[in-house]
C-alpha positions as CSV (number, residue, x, y, z in Angstrom):
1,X,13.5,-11.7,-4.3
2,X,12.2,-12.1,-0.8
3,X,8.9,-13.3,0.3
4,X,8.0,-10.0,1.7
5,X,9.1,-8.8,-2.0
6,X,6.9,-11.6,-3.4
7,X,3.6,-10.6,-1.1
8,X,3.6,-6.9,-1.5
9,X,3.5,-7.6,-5.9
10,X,0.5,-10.1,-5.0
11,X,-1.1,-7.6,-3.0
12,X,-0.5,-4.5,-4.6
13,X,-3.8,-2.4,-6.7
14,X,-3.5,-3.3,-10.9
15,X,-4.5,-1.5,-13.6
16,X,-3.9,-3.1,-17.1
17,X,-3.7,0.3,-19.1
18,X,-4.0,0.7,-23.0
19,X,-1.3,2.8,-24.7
20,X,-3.4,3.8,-27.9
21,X,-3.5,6.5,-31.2
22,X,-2.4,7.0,-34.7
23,X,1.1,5.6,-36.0
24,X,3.9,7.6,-35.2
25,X,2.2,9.9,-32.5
26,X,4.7,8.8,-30.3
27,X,3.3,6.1,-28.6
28,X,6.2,3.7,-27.8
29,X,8.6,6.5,-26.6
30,X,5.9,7.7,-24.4
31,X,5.8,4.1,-23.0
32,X,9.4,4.1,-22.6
33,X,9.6,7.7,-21.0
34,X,6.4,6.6,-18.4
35,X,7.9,2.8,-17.5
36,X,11.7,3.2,-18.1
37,X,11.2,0.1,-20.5
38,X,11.0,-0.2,-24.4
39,X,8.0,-2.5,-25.6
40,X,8.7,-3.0,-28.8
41,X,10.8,-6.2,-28.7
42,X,10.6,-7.7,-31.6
43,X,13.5,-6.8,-34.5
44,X,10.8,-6.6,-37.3
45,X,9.5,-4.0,-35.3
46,X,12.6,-1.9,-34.1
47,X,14.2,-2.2,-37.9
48,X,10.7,-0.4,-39.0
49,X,10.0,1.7,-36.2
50,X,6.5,0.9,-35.7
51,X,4.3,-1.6,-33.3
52,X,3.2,-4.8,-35.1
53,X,2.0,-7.0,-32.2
54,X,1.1,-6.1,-28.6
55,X,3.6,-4.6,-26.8
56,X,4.5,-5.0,-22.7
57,X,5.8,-3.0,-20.5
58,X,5.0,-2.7,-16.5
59,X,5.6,-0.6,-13.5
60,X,5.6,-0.1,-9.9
61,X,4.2,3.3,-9.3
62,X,4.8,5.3,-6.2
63,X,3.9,8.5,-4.5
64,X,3.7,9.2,-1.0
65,X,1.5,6.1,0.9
66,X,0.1,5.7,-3.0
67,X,1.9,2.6,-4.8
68,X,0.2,-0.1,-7.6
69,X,1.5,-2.2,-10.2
70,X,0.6,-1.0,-13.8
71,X,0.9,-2.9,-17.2
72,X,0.7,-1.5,-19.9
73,X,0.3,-2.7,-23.6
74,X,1.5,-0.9,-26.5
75,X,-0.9,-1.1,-29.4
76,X,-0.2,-0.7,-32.7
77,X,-1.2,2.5,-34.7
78,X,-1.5,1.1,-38.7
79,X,-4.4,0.8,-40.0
80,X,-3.6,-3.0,-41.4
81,X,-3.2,-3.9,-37.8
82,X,-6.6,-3.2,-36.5
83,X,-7.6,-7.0,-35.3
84,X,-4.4,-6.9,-33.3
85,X,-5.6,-3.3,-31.5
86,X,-8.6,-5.1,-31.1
87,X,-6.9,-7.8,-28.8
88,X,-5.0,-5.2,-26.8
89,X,-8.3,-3.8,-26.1
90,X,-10.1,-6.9,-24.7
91,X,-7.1,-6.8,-22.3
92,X,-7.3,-3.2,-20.7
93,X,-9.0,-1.2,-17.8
94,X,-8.5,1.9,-18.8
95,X,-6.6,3.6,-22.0
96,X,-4.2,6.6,-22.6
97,X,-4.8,8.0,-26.2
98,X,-2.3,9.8,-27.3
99,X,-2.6,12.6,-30.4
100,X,0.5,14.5,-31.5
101,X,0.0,18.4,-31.4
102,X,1.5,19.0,-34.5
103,X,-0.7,16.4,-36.8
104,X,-3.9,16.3,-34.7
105,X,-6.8,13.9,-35.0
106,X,-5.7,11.3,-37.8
107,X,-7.8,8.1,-39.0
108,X,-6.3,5.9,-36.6
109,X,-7.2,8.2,-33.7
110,X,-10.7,7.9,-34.9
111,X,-10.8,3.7,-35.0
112,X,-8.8,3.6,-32.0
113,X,-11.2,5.7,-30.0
114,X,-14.4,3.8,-31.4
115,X,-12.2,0.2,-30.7
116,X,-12.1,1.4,-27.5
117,X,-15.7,2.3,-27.5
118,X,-16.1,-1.5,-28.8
119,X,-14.0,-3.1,-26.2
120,X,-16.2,-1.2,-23.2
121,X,-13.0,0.6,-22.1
122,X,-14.7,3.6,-20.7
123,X,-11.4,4.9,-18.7
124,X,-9.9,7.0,-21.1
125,X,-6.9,9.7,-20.4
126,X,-5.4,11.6,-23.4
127,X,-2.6,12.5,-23.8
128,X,-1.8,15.6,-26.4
129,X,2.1,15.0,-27.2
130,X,4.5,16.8,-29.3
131,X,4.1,19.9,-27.5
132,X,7.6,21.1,-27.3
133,X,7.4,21.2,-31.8
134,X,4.1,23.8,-31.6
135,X,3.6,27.2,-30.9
136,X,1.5,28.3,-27.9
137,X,-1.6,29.3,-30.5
138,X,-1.3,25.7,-32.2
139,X,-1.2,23.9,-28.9
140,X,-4.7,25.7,-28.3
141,X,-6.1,25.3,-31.9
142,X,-5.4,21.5,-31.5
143,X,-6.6,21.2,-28.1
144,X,-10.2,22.7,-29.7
145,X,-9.9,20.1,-31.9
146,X,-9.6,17.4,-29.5
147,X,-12.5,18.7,-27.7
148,X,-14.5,18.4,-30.6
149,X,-13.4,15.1,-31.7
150,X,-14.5,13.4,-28.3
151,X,-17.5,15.2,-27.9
152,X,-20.4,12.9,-27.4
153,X,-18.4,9.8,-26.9
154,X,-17.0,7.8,-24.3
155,X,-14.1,10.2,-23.6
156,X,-16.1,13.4,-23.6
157,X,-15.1,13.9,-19.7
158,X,-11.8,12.5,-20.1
159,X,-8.7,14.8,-18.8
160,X,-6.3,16.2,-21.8
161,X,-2.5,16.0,-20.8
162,X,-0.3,18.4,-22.9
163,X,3.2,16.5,-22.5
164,X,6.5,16.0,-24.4
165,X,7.5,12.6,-24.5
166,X,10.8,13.5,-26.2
167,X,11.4,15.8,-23.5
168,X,9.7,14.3,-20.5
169,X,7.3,17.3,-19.7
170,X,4.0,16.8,-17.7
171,X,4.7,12.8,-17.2
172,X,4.4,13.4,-13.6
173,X,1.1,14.6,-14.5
174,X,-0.3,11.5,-16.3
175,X,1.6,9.4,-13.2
176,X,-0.9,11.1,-11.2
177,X,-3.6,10.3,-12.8
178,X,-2.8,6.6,-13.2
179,X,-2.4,6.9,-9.5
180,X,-5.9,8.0,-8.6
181,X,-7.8,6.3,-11.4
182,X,-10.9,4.2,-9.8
183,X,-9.7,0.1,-9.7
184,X,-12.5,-2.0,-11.1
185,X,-14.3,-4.3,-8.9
186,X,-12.0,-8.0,-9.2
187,X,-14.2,-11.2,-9.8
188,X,-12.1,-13.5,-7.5
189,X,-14.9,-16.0,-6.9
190,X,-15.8,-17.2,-10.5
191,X,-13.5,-20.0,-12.3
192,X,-10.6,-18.6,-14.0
193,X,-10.5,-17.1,-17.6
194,X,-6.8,-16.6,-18.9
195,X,-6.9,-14.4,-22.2
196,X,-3.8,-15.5,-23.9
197,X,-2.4,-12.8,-26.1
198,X,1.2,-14.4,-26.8
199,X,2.5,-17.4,-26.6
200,X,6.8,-18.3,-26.8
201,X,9.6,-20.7,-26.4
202,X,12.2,-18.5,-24.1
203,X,14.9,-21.2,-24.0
204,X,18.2,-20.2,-26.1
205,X,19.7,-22.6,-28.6
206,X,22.0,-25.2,-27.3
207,X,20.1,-25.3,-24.0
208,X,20.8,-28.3,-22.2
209,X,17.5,-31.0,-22.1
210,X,18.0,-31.0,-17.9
211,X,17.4,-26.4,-17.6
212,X,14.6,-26.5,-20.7
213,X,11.6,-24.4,-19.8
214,X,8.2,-24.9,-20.6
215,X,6.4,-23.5,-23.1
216,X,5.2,-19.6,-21.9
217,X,1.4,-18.0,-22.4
218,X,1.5,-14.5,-21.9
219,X,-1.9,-12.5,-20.9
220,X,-4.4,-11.2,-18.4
221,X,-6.1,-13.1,-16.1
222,X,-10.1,-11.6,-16.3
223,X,-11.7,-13.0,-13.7
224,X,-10.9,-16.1,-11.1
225,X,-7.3,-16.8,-9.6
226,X,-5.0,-18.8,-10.5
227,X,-2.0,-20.5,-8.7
228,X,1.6,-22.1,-8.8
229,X,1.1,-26.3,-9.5
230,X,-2.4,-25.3,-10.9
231,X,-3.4,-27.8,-13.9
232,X,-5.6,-25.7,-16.5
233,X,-6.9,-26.7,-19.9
234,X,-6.5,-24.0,-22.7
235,X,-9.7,-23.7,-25.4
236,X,-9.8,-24.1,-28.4
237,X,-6.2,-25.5,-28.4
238,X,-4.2,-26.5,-31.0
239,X,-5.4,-28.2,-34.5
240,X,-5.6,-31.4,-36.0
241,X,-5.9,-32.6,-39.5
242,X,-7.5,-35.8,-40.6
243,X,-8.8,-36.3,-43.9
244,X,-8.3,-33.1,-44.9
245,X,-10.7,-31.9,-42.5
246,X,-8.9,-29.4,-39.2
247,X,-10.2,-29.6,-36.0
248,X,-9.1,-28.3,-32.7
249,X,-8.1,-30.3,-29.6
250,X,-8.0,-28.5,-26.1
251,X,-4.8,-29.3,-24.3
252,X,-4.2,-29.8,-20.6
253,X,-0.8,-28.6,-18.8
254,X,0.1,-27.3,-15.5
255,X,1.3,-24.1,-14.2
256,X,5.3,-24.5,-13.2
257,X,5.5,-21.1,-12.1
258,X,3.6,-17.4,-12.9
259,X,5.7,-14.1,-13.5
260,X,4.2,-10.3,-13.0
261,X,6.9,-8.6,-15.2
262,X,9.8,-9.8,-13.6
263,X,8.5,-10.5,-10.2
264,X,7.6,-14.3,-9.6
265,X,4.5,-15.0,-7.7
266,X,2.3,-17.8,-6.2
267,X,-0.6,-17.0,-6.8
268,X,-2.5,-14.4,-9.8
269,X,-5.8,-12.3,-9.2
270,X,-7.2,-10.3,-12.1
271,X,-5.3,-7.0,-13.2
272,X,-1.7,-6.7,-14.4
273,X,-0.4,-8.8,-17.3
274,X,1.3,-12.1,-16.5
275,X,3.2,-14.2,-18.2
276,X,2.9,-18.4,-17.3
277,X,5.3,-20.9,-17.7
278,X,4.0,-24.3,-18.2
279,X,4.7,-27.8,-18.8
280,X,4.0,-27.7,-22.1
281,X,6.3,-28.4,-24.8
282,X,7.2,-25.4,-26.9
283,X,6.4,-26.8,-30.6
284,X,3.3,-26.2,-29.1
285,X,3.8,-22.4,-28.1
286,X,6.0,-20.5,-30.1
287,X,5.7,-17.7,-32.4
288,X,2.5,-16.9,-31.0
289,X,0.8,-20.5,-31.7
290,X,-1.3,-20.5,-28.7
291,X,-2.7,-16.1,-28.9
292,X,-6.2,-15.8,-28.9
293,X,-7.4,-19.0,-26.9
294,X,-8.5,-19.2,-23.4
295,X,-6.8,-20.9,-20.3
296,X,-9.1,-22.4,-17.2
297,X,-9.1,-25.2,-14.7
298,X,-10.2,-28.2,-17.0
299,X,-13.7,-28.8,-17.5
300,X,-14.6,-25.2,-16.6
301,X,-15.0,-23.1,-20.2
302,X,-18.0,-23.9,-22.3
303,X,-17.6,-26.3,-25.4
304,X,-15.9,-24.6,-28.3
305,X,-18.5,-23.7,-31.3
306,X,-18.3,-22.8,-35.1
307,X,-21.5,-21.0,-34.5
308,X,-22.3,-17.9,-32.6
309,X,-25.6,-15.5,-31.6
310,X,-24.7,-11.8,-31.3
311,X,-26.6,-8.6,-29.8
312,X,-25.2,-5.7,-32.2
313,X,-25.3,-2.3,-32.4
314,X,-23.7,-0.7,-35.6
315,X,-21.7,2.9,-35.9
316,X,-23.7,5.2,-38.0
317,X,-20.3,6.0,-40.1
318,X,-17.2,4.7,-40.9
319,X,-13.7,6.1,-39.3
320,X,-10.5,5.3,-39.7
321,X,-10.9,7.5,-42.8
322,X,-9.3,10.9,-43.9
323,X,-12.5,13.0,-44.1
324,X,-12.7,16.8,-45.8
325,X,-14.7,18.8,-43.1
326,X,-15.5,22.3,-43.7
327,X,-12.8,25.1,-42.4
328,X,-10.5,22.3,-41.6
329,X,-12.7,21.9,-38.6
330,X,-13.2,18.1,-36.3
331,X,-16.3,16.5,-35.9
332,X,-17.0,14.5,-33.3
333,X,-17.3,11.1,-33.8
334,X,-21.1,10.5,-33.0
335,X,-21.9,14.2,-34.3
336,X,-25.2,13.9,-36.8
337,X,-24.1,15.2,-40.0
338,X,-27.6,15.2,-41.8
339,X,-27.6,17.7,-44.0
340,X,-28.4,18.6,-47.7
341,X,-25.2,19.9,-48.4
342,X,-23.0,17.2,-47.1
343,X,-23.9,13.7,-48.6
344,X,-21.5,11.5,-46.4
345,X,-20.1,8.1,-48.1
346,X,-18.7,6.5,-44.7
347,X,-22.4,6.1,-43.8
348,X,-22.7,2.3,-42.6
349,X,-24.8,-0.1,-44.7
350,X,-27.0,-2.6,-42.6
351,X,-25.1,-6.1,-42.1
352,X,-26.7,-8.7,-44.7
353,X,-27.2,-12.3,-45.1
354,X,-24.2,-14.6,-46.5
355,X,-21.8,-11.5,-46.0
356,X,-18.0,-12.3,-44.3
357,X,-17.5,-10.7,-41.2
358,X,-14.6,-10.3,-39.1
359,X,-15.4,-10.7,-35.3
360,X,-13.1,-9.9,-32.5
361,X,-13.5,-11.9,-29.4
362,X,-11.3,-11.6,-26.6
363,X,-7.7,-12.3,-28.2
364,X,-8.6,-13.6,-31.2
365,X,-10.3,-12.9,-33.9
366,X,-12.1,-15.1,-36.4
367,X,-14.2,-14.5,-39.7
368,X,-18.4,-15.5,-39.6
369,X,-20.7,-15.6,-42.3
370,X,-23.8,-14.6,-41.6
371,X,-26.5,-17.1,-41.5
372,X,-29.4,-15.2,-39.7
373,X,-30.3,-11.5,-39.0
374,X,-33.3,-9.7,-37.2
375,X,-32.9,-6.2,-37.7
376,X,-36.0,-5.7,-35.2
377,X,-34.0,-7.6,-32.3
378,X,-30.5,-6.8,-33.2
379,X,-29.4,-9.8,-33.4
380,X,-27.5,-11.5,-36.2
381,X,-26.1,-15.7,-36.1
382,X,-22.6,-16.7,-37.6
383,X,-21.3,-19.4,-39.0
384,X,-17.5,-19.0,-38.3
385,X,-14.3,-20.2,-40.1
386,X,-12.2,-20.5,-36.6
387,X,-13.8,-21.4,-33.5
388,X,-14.3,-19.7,-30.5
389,X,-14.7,-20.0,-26.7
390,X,-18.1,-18.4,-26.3
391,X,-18.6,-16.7,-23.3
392,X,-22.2,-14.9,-22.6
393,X,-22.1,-10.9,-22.6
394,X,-18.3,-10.9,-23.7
395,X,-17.6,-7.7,-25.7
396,X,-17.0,-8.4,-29.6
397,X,-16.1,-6.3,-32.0
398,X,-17.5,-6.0,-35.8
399,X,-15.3,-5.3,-39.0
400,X,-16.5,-5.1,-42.8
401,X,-13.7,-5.9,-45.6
402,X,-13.8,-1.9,-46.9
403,X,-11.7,-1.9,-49.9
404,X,-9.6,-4.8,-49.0
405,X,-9.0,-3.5,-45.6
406,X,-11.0,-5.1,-42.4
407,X,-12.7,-1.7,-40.8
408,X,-14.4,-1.5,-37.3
409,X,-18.4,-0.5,-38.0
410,X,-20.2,-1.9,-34.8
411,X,-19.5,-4.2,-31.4
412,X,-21.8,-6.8,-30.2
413,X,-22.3,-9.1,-27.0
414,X,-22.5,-12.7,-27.0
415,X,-26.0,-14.1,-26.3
């Protein structure tokens, strides 16, 4: 690559966009069909033909004077891999939701939507796929239903895209859309804050000791900038036992050189995923070891803490649940249901003292049991079983353990 190449990456608009919806909506191949790359890259994952972790995939978009650099991550659509959802979230500016035409609004639809809602991502295109396997009348019936499903929520306004991802219809359409979607305002002043979402060993066995890379953190850069030879320390880090007690120890590196997809750069600004390669040895990073901690210039995050103060709001119901509506109909998902006829179980029960609680925090997630709660303030304290990096008014979201599955029923910010 030339250094003209090299400048015009560095320097080019970045959205980090969220591919979200139910399993098997059609997520991935619409990935594929919009980038020209698969994400799924993992073989669990392509022998079972679903998205277990985070998926990547970027592109240079380009039409007329118009061009920017998009990343995109894949998440997944079970319903057992909600925390990891969660983490995509944390990452994005704006999200595509896709629902298939021929299934409509499903469970996961629902919790993705309200993750979304959780995370802040208020930048929301959907995207109704499956078109080409629906008549004209279904296509309308379950665009109705869309409507209805995002009334009174974040994606009320939102544009709806009927596509074919199978057969590449109306993709131009949501390229234009990515193409005039607002860029949020970059904080380039403030120290850096890495939000590592992987972590990996890329050398091949039998490398020779003389070409071994350093150990890789994959991720977005929120807010500062960060540059070639930079030396950063990454929060919590890794953990150490003594005496049967764990406890985590940052760890210090340096930055040997910083990829945006395949394009090496000098130097990183907020937007667009990136993936860092470091001096650190890769016992240290593989399989992951490293996701969900958070990567400054030493000296720079605040202390790590087993204890943390939220501001909380709570969903009045539960999704991510199949639901019996009457004539088959969609409700929206902040629609009041209070009526006599229609006693609703997903109603959400207040939080309450000594109860376990799953908090996602950036990347990671953690479990907190709650030590202190004033309803009146909406606040509630936690004392939690893996650390955290806690940043003031970072977006967290809330899950209950719901018949042995963690479900989303509120967000908070850190106080």
């Amino acid at each position: 690559m030339t250094e003209k190449q090299k400048q015009d990456i560095e320097q080019l608009e970045m959205l980090n966009i969220g591919i979200a919806g139910h399993i098997d909506h059609g997520k991935t191949t619409f990935l594929s069909k919009l980038t020209g790359k698969f994400a799924d890259t993992h073989s669990e994952e392509l022998k079972r033909g679903i998205t277990i972790k985070l998926g990547y995939a970027d592109m240079i978009l380009e039409k007329g004077k118009k061009k920017r650099y998009l990343s995109f991550i894949d998440c997944p659509g079970h319903e057992m891999l909600m925390a990891t959802m969660l983490s995509g979230a944390a990452l994005m500016d704006a999200a595509i939701l896709l629902v298939a035409a021929n299934e409509g609004i499903k469970p996961q639809t629902r919790e993705h939507l309200i993750a979304l809602q959780a995370k802040d991502v208020k930048k929301i295109i959907i995207v109704q796929n499956k078109i080409d396997l629906v008549t004209q009348e279904q296509a309308l019936k379950n665009y109705k239903q869309i409507k209805a499903f995002v009334k009174g929520t974040i994606a009320q306004d939102s544009p709806i895209i009927p596509i074919s991802a199978q057969q590449g219809v109306n993709i131009d359409k949501v390229k234009d859309l990515l193409l005039e979607m607002e860029i949020p305002e970059r904080d380039l002043k403030s120290d850096p804050e890495f939000l590592i979402a992987r972590s990996f060993d890329i050398n091949k066995p039998g490398t020779q000791i003389a070409k071994l890379h350093g150990g890789v953190l994959a991720g977005i850069l929120k807010k500062g900038i960060l540059k070639q030879g930079d030396e950063i320390e990454i929060k919590p880090g890794i953990t150490e036992k003594h005496a049967n007690q764990f406890t985590y120890k940052p760890v210090k590196t340096k930055i040997i050189s910083i990829f945006r997809g395949n394009h090496q750069i000098k130097q990183a600004t907020p937007g667009g995923s990136l993936a860092i390669e470091t001096e650190l040895d890769n016992i240290l990073s593989k399989t992951d070891s490293l996701s969900g901690n958070i990567a400054s210039k030493p000296s720079t995050l605040p202390e790590i803490t087993e204890k943390i103060k939220l501001k909380y709001e709570l969903f009045k119901e539960l999704v991510g649940e199949e639901k019996t509506q009457e004539k088959g109909e969609t409700k929206g998902l902040n629609q009041n249901k209070n009526s006599n006829q229609n006693t609703n179980q997903n109603n959400i029960t207040p939080l309450i003292l000594s109860e376990m609680i799953m908090l996602s925090i950036n990347t990671t997630t953690t479990v907190g049991k709650i030590t202190k709660i004033s309803e009146k303030d909406n606040e509630v304290e936690f004392s939690l079983k893996i650390p955290v990096v806690p940043i003031k008014g970072d977006s967290v979201g809330i899950a209950r353990n719901i018949h042995n599955h963690w479900r989303l029923i509120g967000f908070g910010e850190i106080l």
